[in-house]
C-alpha positions in Angstrom: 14.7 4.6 7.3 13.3 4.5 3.7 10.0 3.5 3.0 10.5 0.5 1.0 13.3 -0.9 3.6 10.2 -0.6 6.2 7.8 -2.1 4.1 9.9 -5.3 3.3 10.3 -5.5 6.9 6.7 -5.1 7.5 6.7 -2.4 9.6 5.4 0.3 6.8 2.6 1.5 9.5 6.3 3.3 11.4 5.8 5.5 8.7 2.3 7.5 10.2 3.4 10.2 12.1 4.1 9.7 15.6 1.9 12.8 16.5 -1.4 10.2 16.1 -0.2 8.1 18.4 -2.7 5.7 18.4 -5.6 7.7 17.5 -5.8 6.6 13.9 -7.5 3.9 11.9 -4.3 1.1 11.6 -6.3 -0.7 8.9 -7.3 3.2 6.7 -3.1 3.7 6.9 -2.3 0.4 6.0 -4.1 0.8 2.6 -3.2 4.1 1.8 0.2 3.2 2.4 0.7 0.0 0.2 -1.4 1.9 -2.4 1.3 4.7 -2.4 4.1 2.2 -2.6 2.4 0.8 -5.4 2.2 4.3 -6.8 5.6 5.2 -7.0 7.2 2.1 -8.6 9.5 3.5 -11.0 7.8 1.5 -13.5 4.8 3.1 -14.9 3.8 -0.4 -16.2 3.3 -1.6 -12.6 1.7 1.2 -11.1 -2.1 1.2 -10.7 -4.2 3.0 -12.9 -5.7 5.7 -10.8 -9.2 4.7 -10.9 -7.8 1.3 -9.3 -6.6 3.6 -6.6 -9.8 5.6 -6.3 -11.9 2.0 -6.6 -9.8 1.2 -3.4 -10.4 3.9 -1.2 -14.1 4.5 -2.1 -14.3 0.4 -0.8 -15.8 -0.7 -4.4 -12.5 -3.3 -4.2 -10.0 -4.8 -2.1 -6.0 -4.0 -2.7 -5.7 -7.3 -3.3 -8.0 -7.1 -6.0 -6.7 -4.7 -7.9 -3.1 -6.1 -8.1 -4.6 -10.1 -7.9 -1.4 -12.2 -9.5 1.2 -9.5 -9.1 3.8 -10.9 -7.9 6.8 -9.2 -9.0 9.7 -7.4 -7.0 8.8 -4.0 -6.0 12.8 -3.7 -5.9 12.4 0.0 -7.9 11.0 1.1 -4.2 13.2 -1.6 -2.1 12.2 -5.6 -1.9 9.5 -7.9 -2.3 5.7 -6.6 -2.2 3.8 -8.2 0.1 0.4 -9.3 -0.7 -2.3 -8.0 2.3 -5.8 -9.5 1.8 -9.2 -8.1 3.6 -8.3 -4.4 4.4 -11.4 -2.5 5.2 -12.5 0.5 2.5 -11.8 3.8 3.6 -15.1 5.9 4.7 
């Protein structure tokens, strides 16, 4: 299943390997993932700037920070984007 199909569903986190099993941090995955969905909108105007991304996984901000308002079809990867609030930085 394609990434953006699973995401719409909201079941991106089937995309970690199965190999981890459990033994990862659900919240860590969760970010990187919607920050790479972000990343490979086939519109270079909606894709974050990469020191958004890095701002993100350093925990300076909050995903939802960085695309605060954005509310537009991520359609170029497959559906609506869905907004997640109060992710946990990556350390």
């Amino acid at each position: 299943m394609q990434a953006g199909v699973l995401h719409d569903k909201g079941r991106i986190l089937e995309l970690v390997d199965k190999k981890l099993a459990s033994s990862y941090n659900r919240k860590q995955a969760l970010t990187v993932l919607l920050l790479a969905m972000k990343c490979v909108n086939l519109s270079p105007t909606l894709r974050p700037k990469i020191s958004e991304v890095v701002s993100v996984l350093e925990g300076e901000k909050r995903i939802d920070e960085i695309f605060e308002g954005d509310d537009t079809p991520s359609a170029n990867i497959g559906g609506q984007c869905s907004r997640v609030l109060e992710i946990e930085p990556i350390s």
